[in-house]
Residue, then its C-alpha position, 0 to 999 in steps of 0.5 A: x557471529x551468526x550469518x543473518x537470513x535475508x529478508x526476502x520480503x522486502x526483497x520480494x516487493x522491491x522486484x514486484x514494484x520494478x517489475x509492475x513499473x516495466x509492465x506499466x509501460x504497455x498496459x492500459x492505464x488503469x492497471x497502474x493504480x491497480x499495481x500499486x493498490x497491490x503494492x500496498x497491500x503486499x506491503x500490509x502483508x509484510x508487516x502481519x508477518x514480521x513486527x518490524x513492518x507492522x502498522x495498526x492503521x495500514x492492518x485496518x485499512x488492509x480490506x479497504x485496499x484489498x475490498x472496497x476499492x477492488x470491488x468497484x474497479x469495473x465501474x471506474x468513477x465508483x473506483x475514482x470516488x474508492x481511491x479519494x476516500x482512501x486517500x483522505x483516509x490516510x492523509x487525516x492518519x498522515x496528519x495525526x501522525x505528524x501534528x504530534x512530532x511537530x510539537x515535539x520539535 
């Protein structure tokens, strides 16, 4: 039986996350939601690279996180308003999602 190659990818974010938790604790609070829009976006990365982790709507939704968002962080209501939009984004993509398994069941 052939040794499987680690999967650092997965790896990789893990220890991004737990590194950006520690680095949260003495930086301005706004670099938090700045740490975890990247987190996503490694996240979407991942899956460009490996079938397993792709997602049609996180691979569009991939510049909103990266462009829209980011461009507006110096202004931080315009960054405030980017984020709800991005949220009801994926709550409706949530929605559709799930309304379908609940009728299944």
């Amino acid at each position: 039986m052939a040794k499987r190659k680690p999967d650092y990818g997965v790896f990789d974010l893990a220890t991004y996350l737990v590194a950006s938790a520690r680095d949260c604790m003495d930086e301005p609070l706004i670099y938090g939601p700045l740490r975890m829009l990247e987190g996503v976006n490694r996240m979407i990365m991942m899956g460009a690279g490996d079938p397993r982790f792709h997602d049609d709507f996180l691979s569009k939704m991939r510049a909103r996180v990266t462009t829209d968002v980011l461009k507006v962080m110096s202004d931080r209501e315009e960054f405030k308003k980017a984020l709800d939009e991005l949220l009801l984004e994926f709550a409706a993509e949530s929605r559709r999602r799930t309304v379908g398994i609940r009728k299944l069941g």
